[in-house]
C-alpha positions as CSV (number, residue, x, y, z in Angstrom):
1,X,31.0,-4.5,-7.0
2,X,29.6,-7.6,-6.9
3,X,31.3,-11.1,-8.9
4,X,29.2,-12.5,-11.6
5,X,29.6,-14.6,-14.5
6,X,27.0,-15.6,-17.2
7,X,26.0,-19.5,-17.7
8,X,24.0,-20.6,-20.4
9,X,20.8,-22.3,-19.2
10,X,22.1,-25.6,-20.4
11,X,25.2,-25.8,-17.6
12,X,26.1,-28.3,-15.6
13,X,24.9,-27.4,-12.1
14,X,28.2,-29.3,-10.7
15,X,30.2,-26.6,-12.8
16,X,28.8,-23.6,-11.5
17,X,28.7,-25.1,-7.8
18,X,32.8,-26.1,-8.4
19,X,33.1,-22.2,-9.5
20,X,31.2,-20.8,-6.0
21,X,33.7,-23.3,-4.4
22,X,37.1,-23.5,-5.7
23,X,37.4,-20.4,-7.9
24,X,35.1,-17.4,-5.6
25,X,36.5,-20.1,-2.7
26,X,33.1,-19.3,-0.6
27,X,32.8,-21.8,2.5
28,X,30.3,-24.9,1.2
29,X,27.2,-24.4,2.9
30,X,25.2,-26.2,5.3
31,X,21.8,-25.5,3.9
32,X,20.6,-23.3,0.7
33,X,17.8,-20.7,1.9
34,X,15.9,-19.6,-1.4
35,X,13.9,-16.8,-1.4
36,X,11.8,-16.4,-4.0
37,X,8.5,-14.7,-5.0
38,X,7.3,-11.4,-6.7
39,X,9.7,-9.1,-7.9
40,X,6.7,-6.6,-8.1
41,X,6.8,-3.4,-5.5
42,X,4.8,-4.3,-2.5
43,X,3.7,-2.6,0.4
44,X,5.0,-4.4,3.5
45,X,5.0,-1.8,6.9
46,X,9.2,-0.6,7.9
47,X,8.5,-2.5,10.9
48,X,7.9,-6.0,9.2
49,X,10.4,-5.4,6.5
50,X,12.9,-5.0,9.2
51,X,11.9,-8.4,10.9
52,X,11.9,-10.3,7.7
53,X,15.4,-8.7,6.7
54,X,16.7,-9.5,10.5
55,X,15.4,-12.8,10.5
56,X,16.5,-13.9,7.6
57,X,20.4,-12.6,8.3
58,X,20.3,-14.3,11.2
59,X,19.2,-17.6,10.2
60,X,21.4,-17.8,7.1
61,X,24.4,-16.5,9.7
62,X,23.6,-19.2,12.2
63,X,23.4,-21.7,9.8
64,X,26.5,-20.9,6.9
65,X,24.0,-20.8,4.3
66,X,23.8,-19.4,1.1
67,X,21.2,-17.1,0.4
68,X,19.2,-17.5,-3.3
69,X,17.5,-15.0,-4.9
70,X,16.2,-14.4,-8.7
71,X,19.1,-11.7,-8.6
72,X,17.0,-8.7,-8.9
73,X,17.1,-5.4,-6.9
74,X,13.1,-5.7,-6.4
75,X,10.3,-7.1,-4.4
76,X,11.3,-10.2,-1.8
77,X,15.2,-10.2,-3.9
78,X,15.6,-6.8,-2.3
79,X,14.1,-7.3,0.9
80,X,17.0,-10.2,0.8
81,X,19.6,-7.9,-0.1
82,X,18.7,-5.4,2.5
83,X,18.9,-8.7,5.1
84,X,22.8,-8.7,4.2
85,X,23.0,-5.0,6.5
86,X,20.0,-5.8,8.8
87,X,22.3,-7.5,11.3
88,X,26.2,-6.5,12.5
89,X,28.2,-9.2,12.2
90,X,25.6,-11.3,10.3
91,X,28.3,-13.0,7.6
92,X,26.4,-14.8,4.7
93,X,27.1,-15.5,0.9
94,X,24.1,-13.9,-1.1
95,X,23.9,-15.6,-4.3
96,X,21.1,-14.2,-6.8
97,X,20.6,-16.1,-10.4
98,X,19.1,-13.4,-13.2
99,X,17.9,-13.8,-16.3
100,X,20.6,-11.8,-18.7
101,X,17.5,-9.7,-20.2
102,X,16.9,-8.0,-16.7
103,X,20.8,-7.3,-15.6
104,X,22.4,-6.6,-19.1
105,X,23.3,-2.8,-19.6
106,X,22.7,-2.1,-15.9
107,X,24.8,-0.8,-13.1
């Protein structure tokens, strides 16, 4: 499974980035790539999903970046998480931030 660890919405940013960091030890990034929008179904064609999911693990490969999502498995979130399969070799933290309501008592 994945790590995780719950912050209240009142924490110091420079905490959580010193946990990514020093404590999960993942490589500082060069840029943040945030993908957000709808986590609503949506009807996108296999052959677009599959660019956007490619492109995306690409770019964030190319450029050490860490991936931002809401942290759901729906809409644009899980065309990200599909992204961190779309390419062999593609290496890339995926970092999603949910809201405890939508992950609590979940698998």
């Amino acid at each position: 499974g994945a790590d995780w660890v719950r912050v209240a919405p009142s924490a110091d940013p420079r905490r959580l980035v010193s946990l990514l960091l020093n404590h999960w030890r993942l490589a500082r990034p060069s840029v943040l790539i945030s993908v957000t929008g709808s986590a609503q179904a949506f009807a996108l064609s296999p052959r677009s999903a599959q660019v956007v999911e490619r492109g995306l693990a690409s770019a964030a490969a190319a450029t050490r970046a860490w991936v931002v999502t809401g942290g759901t498995n729906a809409g644009v979130m899980q065309l990200a998480g599909h992204a961190t399969y779309a390419v062999a070799g593609a290496d890339f933290e995926l970092i999603g931030f949910a809201a405890w309501h939508r992950v609590l008592d979940r698998e």
